[in-house]
C-alpha positions as a printed NumPy array, in Angstrom:
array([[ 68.419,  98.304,  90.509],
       [ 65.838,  97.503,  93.378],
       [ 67.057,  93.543,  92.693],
       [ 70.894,  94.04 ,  92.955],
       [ 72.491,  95.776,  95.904],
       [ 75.626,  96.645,  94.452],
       [ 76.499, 100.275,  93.806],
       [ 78.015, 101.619,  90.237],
       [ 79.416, 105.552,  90.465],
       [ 78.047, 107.614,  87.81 ],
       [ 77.774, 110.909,  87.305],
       [ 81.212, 111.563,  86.848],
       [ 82.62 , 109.961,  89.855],
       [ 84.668, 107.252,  87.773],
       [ 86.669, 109.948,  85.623],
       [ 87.331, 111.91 ,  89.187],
       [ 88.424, 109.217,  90.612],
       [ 90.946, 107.806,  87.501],
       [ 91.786, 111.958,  87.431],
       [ 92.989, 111.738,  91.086],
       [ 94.752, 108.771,  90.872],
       [ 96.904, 110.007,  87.747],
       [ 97.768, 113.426,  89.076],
       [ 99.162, 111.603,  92.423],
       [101.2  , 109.116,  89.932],
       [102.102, 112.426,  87.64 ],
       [103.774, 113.773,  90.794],
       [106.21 , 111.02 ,  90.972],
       [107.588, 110.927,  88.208],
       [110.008, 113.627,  86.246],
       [110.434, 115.256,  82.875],
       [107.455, 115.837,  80.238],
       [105.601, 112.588,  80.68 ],
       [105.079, 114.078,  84.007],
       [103.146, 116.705,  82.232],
       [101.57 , 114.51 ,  79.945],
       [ 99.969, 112.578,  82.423],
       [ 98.868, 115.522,  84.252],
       [ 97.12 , 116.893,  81.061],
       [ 95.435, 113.446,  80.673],
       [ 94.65 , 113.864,  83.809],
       [ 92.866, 117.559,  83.388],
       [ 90.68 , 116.191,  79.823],
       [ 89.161, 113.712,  82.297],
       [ 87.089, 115.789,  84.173],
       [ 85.827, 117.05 ,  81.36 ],
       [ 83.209, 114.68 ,  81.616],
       [ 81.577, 115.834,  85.272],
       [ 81.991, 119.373,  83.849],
       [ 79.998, 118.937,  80.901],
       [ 77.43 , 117.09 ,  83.026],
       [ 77.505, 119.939,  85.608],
       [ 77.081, 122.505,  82.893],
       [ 73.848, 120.318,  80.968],
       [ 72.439, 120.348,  84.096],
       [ 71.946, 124.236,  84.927],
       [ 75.126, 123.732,  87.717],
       [ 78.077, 125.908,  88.434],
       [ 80.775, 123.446,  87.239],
       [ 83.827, 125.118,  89.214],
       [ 82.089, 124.929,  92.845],
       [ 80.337, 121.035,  91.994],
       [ 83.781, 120.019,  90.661],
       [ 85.879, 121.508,  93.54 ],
       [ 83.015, 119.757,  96.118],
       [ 83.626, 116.394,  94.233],
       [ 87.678, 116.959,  94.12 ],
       [ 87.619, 117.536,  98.259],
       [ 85.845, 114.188,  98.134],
       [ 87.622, 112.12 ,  96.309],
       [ 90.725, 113.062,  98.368],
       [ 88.919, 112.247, 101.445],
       [ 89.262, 108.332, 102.354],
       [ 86.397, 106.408, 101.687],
       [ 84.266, 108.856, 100.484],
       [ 84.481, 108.137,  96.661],
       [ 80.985, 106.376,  96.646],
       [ 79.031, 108.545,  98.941],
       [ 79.454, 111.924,  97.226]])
């Protein structure tokens, strides 16, 4: 890590990100896949949750925090 500057998202961050991008494309298109997507969407964050929760966290405020950055421009790597 101290070697190579390049940054890899963890925590989480990667399924939030994929679970973002899917809920905007849900909302374009009609009919059930529309809610299919959308519950794909949903199972992804279980990931951060179950992190939040294995680490002593409340996973509904962490998760909300890390939603409000995602949507925010340029802040998917920073959080």
């Amino acid at each position: 890590a101290f070697q190579n500057d390049s940054v890899v998202a963890g925590g989480g961050a990667i399924e939030m990100e994929l679970s973002k991008y899917l809920r905007d494309y849900s909302r374009t298109i009609p009919g059930k896949q529309q809610l299919l997507i959308g519950a794909y969407a949903k199972a992804l964050e279980i990931i951060p949750r179950q992190l939040c929760d294995n680490a002593g966290f409340d996973a509904t405020n962490i998760l909300n925090k890390l939603r409000a950055k995602h949507a925010q421009v340029g802040e998917v790597t920073s959080s």
